[in-house]
C-alpha positions as CSV (number, residue, x, y, z in Angstrom):
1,X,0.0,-30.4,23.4
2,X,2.2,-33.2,23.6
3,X,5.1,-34.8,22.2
4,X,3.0,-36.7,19.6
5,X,0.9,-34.1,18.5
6,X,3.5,-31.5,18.3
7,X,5.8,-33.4,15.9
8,X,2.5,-34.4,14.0
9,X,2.3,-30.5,13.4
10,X,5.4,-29.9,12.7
11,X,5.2,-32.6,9.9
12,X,2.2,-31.4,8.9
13,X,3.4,-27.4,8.6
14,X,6.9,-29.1,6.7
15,X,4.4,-30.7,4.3
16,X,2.2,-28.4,3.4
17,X,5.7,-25.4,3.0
18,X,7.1,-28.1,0.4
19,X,3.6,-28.3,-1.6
20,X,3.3,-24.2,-1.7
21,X,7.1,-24.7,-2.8
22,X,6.3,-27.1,-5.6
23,X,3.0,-26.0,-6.6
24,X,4.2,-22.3,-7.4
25,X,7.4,-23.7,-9.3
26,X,5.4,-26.5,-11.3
27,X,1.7,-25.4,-11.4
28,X,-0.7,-27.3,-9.3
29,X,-1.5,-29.9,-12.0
30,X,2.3,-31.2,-13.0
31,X,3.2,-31.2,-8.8
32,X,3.5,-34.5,-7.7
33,X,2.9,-36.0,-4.3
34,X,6.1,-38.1,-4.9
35,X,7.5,-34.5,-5.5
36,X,6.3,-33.5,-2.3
37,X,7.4,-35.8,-0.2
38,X,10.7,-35.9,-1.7
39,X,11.5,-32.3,-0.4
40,X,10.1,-32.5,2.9
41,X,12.2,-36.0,3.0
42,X,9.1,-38.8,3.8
43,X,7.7,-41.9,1.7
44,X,4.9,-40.2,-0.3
45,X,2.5,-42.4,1.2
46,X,3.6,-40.6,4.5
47,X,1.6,-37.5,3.3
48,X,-2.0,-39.1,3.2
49,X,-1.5,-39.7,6.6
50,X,-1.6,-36.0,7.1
51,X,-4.0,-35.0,3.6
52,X,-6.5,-37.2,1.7
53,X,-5.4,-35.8,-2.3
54,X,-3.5,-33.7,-3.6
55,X,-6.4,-31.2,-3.6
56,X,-6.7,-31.5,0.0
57,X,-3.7,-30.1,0.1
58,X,-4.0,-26.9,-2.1
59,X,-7.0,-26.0,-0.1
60,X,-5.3,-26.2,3.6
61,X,-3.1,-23.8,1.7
62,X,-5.8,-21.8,0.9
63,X,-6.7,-22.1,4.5
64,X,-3.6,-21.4,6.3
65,X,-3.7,-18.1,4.1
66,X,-7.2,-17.2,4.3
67,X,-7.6,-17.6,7.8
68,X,-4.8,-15.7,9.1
69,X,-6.4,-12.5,10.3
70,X,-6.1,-9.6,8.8
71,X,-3.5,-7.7,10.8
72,X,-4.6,-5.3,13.4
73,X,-2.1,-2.3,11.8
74,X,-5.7,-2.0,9.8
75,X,-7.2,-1.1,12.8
76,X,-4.7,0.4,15.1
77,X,-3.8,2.6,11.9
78,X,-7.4,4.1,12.0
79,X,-6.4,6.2,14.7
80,X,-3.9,8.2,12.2
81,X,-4.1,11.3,10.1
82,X,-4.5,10.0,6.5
83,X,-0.9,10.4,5.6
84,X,-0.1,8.0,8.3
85,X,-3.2,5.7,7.4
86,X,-1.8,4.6,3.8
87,X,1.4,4.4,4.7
88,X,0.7,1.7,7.3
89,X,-1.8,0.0,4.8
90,X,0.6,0.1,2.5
91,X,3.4,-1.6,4.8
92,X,1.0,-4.0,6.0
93,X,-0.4,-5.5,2.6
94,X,3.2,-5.6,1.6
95,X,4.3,-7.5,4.7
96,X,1.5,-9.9,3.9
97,X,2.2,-10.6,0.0
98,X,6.1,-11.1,1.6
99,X,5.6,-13.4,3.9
100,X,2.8,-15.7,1.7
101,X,4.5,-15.4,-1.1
102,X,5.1,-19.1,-1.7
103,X,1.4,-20.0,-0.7
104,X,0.2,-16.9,-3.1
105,X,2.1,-18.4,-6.3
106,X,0.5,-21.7,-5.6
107,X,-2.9,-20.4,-5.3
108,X,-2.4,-18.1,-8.2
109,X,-4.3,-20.1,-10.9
110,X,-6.4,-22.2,-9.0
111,X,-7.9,-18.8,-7.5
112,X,-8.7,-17.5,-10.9
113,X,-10.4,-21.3,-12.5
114,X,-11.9,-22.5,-9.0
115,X,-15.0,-19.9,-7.8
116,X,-15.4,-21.2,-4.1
117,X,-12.0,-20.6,-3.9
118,X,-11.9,-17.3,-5.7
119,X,-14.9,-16.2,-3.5
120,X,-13.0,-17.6,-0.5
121,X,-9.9,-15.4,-1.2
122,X,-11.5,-12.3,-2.4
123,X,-14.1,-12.0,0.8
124,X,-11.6,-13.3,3.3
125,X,-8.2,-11.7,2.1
126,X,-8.9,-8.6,0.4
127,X,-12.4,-7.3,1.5
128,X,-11.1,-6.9,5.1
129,X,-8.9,-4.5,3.4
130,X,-12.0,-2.6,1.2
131,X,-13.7,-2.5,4.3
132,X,-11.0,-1.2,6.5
133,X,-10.5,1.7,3.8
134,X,-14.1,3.0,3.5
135,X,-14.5,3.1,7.2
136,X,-11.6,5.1,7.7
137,X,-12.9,7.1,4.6
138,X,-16.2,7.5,5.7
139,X,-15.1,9.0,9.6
140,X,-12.5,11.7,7.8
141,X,-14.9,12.6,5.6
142,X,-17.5,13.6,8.1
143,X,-14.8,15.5,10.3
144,X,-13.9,17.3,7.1
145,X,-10.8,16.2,7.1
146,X,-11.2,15.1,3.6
147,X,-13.3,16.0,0.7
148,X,-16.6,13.9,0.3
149,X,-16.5,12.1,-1.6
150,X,-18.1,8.2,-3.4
151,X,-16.7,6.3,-0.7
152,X,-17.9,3.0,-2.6
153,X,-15.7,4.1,-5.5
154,X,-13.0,5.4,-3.9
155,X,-12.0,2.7,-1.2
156,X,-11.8,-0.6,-3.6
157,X,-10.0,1.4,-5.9
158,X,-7.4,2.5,-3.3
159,X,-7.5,-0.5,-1.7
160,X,-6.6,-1.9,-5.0
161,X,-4.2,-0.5,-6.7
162,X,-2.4,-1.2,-3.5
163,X,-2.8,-4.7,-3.5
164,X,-2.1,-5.0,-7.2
165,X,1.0,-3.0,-6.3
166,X,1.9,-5.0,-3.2
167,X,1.7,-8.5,-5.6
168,X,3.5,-6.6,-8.5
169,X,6.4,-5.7,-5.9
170,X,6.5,-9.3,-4.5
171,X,6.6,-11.3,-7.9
172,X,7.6,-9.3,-10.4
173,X,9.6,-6.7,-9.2
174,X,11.6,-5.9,-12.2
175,X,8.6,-3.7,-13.5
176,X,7.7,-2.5,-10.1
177,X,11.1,-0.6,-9.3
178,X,13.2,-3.0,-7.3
179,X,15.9,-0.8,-6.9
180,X,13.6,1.8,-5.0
181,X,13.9,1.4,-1.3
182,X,10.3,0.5,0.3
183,X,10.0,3.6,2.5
184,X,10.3,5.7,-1.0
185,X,7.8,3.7,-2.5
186,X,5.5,4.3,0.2
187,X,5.8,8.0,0.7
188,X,5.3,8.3,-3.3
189,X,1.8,6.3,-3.5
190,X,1.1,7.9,-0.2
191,X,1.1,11.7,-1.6
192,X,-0.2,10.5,-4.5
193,X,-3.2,8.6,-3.1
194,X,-3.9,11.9,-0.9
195,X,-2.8,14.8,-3.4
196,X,-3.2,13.0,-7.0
197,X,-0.7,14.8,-9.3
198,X,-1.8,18.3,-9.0
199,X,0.9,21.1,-8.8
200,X,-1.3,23.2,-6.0
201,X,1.2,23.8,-2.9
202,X,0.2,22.3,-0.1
203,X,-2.8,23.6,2.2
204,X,-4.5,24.7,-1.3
């Protein structure tokens, strides 16, 4: 790549950071491109250079967050006992709400009223993580390492609650316990995702 077409990118990536910026601050519909361009310090004409509409520009953040693959902790954690497994799914979709979380508030509404884009999220973000949880599910099971078990049921609604949990933690922490360190967190969900809140000791 050279010169040229690396500054191109970087204006490009500087561009579309400022729109997740204003977006999730102002709601897709009151951002402006004048807005925009403003932050990232460019005549707003600059920015159709780079995107044809404003819309063009919510959906490459759509794409620079749907696209990224889903990370391969999923896969290198399928090789854990199931304490271990949930913890690292746990760290991992927490890591990933973290470091969108710009692009994730801009999406927020436009995920929910737009159904390409709703469909786009939900089978490229969040069913790699369904699908990751029932295959793990699936192999412990038939080692009888865990119960059986519906693993239809039980995976999405693991899989989840710890998404819901990872968004919760991420934007509104003050009713997700902010105070309590991540690691504590984790251990908590993780016993009781694997132990529910039964008093039987363990190895019962």
């Amino acid at each position: 790549m050279g010169w040229h077409e690396s500054l191109r990118e970087q204006r490009k990536e500087a561009i579309l950071e400022a729109a997740a910026e204003v977006f999730a601050q102002k709601g897709y519909h009151r951002a402006t491109i004048k807005e925009i361009a403003a932050r990232v310090g460019i005549a707003p004409g600059t920015i159709y250079l780079y995107f044809e509409s404003k819309r063009a520009l919510l959906l490459s953040i759509a794409d620079r967050l749907i696209t990224q693959r889903v990370s391969e902790v999923l896969e290198q954690a399928s090789s854990l006992d199931a304490q271990g497994y949930i913890a690292a799914v746990l760290q991992e979709r927490l890591d990933f709400f973290r470091r969108n979380q710009p692009f994730l508030q801009a999406l927020a509404t436009e995920v929910w009223t737009d159904e390409s884009l709703r469909r786009r999220f939900f089978t490229q973000v969040l069913a790699p993580v369904f699908a990751s949880g029932a295959r793990y599910l699936e192999k412990k099971v038939a080692e009888g390492v865990l119960r059986p078990c519906r693993v239809e049921i039980v995976a999405p609604a693991v899989a989840g609650s710890i998404i819901l949990i990872s968004l919760l933690r991420i934007f509104v922490p003050e009713y997700t316990l902010a105070d309590v360190p991540e690691d504590e967190l984790i251990e908590e969900l993780t016993r009781l995702y694997l132990d529910g809140l039964s008093a039987r000791g363990e190895g019962e």
